[in-house]
Backbone bond lengths (Angstrom), bond angles and torsions (degrees), N, CA, C in turn:
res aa  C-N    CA-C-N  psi(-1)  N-CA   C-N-CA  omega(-1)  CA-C   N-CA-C  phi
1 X - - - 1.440 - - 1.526 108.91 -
2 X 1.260 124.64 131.49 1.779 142.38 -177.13 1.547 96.81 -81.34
3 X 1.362 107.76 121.75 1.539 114.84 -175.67 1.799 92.98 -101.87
4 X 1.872 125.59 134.74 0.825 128.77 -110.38 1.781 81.64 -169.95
5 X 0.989 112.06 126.86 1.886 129.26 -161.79 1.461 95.97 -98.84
6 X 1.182 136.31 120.66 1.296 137.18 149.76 1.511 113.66 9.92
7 X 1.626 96.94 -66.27 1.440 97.90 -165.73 2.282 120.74 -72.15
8 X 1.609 87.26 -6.93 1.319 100.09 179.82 1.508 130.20 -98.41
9 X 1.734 89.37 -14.40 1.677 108.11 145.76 1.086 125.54 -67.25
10 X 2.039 123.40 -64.16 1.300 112.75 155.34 1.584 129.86 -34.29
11 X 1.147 138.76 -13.65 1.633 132.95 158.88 2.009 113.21 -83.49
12 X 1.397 85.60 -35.20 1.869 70.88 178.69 1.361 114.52 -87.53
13 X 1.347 108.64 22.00 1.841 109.96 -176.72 1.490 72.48 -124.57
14 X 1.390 143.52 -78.98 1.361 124.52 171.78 1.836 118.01 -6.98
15 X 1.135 117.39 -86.30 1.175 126.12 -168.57 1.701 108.56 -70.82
16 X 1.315 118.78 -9.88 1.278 114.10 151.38 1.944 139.66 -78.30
17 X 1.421 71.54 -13.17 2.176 106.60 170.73 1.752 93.91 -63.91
18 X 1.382 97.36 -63.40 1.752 114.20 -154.95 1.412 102.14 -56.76
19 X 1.429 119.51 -49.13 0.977 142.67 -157.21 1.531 124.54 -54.34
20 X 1.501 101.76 -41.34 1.842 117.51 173.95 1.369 110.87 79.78
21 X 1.226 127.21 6.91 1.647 131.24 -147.95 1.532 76.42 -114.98
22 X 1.334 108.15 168.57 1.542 130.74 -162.83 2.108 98.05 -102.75
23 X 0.903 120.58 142.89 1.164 134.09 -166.48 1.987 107.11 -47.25
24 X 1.292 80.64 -52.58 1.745 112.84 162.91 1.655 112.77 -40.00
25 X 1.459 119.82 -60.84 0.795 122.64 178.70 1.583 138.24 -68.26
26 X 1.798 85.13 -35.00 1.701 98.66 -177.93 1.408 104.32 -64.09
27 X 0.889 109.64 -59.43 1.532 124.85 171.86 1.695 109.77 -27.92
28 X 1.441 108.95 -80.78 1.256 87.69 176.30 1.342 136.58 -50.38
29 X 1.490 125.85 -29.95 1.397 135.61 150.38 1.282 130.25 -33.23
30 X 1.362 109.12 -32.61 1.398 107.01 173.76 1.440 127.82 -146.13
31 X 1.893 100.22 30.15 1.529 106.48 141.89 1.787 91.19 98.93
32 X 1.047 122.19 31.91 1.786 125.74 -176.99 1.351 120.18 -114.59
33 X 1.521 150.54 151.60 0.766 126.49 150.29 1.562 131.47 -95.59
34 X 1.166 104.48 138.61 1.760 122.80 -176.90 1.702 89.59 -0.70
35 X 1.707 67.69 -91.03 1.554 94.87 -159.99 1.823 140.05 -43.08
36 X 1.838 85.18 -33.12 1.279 97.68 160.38 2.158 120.07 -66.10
37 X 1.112 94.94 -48.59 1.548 96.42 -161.32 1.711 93.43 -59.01
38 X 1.544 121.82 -34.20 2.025 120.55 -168.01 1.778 78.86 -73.65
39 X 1.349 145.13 -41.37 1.353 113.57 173.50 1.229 128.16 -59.28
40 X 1.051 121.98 -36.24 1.945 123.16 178.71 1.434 122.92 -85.61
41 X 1.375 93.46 -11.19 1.670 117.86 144.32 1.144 116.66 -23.31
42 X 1.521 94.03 -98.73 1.579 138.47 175.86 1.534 103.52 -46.44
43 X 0.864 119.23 -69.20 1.800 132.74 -159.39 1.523 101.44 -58.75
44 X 1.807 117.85 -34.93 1.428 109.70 172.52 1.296 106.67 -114.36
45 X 1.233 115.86 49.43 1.661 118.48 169.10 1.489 115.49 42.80
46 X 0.982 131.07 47.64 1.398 122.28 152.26 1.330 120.40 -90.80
47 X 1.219 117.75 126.60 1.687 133.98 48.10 1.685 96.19 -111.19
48 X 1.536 133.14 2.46 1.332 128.35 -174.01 1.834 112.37 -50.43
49 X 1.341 116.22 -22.35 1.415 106.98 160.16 1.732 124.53 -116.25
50 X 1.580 93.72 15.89 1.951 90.34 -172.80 1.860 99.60 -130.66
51 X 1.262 95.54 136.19 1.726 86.38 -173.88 1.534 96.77 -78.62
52 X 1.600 124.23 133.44 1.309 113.19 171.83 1.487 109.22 -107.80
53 X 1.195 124.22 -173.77 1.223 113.28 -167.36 1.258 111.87 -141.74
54 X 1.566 131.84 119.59 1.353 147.74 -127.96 1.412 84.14 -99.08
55 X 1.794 87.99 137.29 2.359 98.63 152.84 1.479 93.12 -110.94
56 X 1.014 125.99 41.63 1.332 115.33 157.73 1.466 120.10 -55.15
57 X 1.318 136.99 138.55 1.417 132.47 -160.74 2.272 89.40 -120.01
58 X 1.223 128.59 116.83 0.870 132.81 164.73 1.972 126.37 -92.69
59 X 1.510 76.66 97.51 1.613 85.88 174.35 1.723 127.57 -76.06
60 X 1.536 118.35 119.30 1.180 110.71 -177.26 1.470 99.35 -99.52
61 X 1.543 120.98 135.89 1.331 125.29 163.18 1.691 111.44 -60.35
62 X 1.332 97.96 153.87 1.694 127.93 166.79 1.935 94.92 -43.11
63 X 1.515 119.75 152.37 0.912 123.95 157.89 1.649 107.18 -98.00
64 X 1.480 100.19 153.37 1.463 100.99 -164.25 1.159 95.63 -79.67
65 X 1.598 124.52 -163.24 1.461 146.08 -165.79 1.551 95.02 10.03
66 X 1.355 123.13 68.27 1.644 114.11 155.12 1.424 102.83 -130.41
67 X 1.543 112.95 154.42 1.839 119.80 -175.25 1.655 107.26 -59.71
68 X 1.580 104.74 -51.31 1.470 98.04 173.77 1.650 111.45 -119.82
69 X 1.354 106.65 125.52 1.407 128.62 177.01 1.558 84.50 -48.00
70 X 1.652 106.73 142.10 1.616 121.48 159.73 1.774 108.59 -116.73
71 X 0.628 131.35 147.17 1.774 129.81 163.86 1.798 93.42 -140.17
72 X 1.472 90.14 139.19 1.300 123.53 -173.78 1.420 117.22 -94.28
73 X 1.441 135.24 102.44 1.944 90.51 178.93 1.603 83.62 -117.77
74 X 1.166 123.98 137.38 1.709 144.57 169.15 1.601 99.20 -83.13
75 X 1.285 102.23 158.93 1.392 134.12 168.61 1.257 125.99 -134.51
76 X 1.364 149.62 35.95 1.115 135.25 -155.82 1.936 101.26 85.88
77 X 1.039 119.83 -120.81 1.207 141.31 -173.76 1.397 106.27 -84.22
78 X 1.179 133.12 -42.51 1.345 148.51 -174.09 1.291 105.08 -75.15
79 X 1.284 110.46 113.78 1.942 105.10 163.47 1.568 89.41 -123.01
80 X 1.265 100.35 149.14 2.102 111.65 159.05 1.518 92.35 -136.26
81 X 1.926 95.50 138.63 1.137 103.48 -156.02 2.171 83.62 -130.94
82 X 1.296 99.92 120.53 1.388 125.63 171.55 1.564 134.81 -76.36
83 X 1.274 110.40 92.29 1.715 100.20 -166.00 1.563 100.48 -102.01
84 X 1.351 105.65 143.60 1.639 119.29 -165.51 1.183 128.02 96.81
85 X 1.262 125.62 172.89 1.471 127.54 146.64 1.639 130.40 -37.54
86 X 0.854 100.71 131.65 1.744 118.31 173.13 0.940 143.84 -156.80
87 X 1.842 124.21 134.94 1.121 116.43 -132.75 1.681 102.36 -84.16
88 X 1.270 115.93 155.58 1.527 122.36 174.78 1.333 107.08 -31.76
89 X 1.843 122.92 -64.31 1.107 153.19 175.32 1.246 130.23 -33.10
90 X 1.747 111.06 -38.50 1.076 121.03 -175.54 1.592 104.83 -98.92
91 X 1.541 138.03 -7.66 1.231 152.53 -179.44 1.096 85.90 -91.81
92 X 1.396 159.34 -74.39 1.161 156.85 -111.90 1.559 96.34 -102.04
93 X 1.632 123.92 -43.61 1.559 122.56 168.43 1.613 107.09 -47.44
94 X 1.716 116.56 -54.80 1.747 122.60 -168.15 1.520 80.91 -64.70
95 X 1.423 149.86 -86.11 0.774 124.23 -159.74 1.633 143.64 -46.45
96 X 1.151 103.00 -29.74 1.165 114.36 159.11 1.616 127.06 -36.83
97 X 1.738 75.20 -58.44 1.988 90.98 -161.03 1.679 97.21 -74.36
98 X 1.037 111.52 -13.15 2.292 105.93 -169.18 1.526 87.09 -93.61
99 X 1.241 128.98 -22.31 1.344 113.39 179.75 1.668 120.82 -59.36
100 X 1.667 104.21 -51.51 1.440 124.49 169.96 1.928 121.87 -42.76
């Protein structure tokens, strides 16, 4: 195991921010374990001093009593906005793919 300075944790949680890759993944990319790196996480408070920056995908529901249902899903800046029916299947691919 690579013994690893505070300040050289704060860069691989840095460059794991930048990165977009799943915690899971970075990790395997660059030789860490999971579980260890979400402890030194936690234990030195990150993100409590680094602003990180969410892929949260914000879904707005259909407004009621309208002819065609709309659903919204946002990204940051990006919204695509869906009029009609749609299949479970085909939401679940867009979602998929904005997650990545």
């Amino acid at each position: 195991m690579v013994k690893r300075s505070i300040k050289q944790w704060r860069e691989l949680f840095k460059q794991h921010d930048e990165s977009g890759l799943t915690a899971a993944q970075f990790c395997r990319n660059n030789g860490l374990c999971p579980r260890y790196f979400s402890k030194r996480k936690k234990d030195l408070a990150w993100p409590a001093t680094v602003k990180v920056k969410s892929k949260l995908v914000k879904l707005i529901p259909p407004k009621p009593n309208t002819a065609l249902p709309t659903l919204t899903l946002q990204l940051g800046n990006v919204k695509l906005n869906v009029n009609g029916e749609l299949s479970p299947q085909w939401l679940a691919q867009v979602m998929k793919a904005v997650a990545q």
